[in-house]
C-alpha positions in Angstrom: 60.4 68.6 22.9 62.0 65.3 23.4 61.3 62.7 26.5 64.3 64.3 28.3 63.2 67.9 28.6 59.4 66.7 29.1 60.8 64.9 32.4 62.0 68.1 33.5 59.7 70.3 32.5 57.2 68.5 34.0 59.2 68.0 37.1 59.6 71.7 37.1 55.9 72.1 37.0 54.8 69.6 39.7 57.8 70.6 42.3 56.7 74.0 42.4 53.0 73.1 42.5 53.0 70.4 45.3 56.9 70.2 46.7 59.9 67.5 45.9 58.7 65.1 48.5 54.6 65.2 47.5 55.8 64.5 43.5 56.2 60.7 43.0 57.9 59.5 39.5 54.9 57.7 38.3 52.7 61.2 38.8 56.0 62.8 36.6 55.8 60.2 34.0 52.4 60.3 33.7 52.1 63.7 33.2 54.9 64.1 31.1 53.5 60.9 29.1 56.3 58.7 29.6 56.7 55.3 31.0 58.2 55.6 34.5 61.2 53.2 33.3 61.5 55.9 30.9 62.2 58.3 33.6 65.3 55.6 35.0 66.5 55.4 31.3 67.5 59.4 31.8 68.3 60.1 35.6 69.3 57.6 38.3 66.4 58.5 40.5 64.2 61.8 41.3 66.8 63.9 43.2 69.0 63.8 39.4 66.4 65.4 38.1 65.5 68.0 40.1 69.6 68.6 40.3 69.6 68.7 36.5 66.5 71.4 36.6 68.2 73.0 39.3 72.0 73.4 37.2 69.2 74.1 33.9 67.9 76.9 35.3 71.6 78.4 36.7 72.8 78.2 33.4 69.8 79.9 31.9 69.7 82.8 34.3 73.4 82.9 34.2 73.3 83.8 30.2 70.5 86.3 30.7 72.0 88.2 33.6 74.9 89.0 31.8 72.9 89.7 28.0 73.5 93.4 26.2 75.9 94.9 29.0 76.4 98.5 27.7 80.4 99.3 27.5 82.7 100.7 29.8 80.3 102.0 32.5 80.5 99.1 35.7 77.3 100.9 37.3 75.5 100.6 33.7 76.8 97.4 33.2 75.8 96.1 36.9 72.3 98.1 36.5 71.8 95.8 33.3 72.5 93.0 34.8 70.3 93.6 37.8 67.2 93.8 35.5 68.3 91.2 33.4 67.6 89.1 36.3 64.6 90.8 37.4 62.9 89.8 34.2 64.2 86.3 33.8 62.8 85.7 37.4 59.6 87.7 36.6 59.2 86.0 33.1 59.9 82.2 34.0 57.8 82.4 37.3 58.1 78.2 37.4 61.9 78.9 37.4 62.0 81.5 40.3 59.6 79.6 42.2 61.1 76.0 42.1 64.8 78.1 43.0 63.0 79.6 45.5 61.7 76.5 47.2 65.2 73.7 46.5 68.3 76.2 46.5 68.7 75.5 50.1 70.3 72.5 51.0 69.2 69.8 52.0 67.4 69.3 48.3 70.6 70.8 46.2 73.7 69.9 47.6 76.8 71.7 48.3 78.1 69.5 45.3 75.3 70.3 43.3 75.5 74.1 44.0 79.9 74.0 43.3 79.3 72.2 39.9 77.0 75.0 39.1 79.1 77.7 39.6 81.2 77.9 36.1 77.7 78.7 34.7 77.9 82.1 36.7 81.5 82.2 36.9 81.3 85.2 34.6 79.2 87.1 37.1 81.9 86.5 39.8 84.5 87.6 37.6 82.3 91.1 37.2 82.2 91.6 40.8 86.0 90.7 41.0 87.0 93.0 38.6 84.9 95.4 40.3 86.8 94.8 43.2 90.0 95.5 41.9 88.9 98.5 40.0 87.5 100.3 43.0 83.9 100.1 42.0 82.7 97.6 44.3 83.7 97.3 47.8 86.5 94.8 48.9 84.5 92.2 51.0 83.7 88.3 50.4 82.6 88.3 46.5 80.0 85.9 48.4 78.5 89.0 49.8 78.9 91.0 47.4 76.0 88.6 45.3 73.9 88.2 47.8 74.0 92.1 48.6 73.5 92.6 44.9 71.3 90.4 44.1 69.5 89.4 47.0 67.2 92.4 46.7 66.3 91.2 42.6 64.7 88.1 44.9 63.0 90.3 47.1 61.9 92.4 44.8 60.6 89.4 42.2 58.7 88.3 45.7 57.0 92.2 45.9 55.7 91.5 42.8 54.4 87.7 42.5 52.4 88.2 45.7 51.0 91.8 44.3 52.9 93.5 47.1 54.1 96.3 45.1 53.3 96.9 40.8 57.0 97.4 40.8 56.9 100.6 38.5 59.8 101.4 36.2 60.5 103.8 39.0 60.5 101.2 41.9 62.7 98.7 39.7 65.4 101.6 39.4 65.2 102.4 43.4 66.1 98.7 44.1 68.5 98.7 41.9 70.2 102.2 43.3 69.2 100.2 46.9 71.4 97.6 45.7 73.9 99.6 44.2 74.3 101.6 47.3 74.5 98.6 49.6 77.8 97.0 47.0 79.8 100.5 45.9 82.5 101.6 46.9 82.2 104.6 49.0 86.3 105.8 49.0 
């Protein structure tokens, strides 16, 4: 791992641990066993880094939730995708948490969140099509993710905080849940 990625790595680490504001530089360098000027060298100053982590970990989910679609079917295809990022979120529990805690603005910016978005573009291009093929219900496509996706979050939440086991057979209820919440019902 080079200097770069132990920055953010360890900025990843530390964020979710003790917050953006209670993580000075020099604790990050130190930790990530850099000089501080080291840190300067790669990003302008602390917020750059947690927006590079925060575009990271977009990209990163963005590739996983859309992994080994089956063909043809849209509600296999959006089932898939639902536990794709399900077990992204439950398997990097650093990267749920630290999305959990900046995705809200004020720490990522509207900027930060638009320059983001060809990452997932792919995703919104699903739900489009979906949309125009009578799958999905014709509302905002805005909706449409958080209606989707917003119980994957939930969900994820059940789980870290031993709420529910989430069982194969409580997965595939939140997913119909969500299914139910975004199909079209004509």
């Amino acid at each position: 791992m080079d200097k770069k990625q132990r920055i953010i790595i360890t900025m990843l680490e530390l964020v979710v641990k003790q917050g953006v504001h209670a993580t000075p530089m020099s604790q990050v360098a130190k930790e990530a066993n850099v000089a501080v000027g080291t840190i300067y060298h790669y990003f302008e100053n602390k917020n750059e880094v947690i927006q590079e982590l925060y575009k990271m970990i977009v990209q990163d989910y963005g590739v996983v939730l859309m992994a080994n679609l089956p063909e043809g079917d849209f509600k296999a295809q959006f089932e898939t995708m639902w536990s794709n990022l399900y077990n992204y979120f439950v398997g990097n529990p650093l990267a749920f948490q630290f999305v959990e805690y900046v995705a809200a603005p004020p720490i990522i910016s509207k900027e930060i969140v638009n320059q983001s978005v060809p990452y997932i573009a792919n995703i919104r291009d699903f739900f489009l099509k979906g949309i125009e093929e009578k799958h999905v219900r014709n509302v905002p496509i805005r909706l449409i993710l958080q209606m989707a996706f917003g119980t994957v979050i939930s969900a994820v939440r059940l789980k870290s905080n031993e709420e529910l086991d989430m069982t194969k057979e409580e997965i595939d209820l939140a997913i119909e849940m969500s299914w139910d919440a975004i199909r079209n019902k004509n």
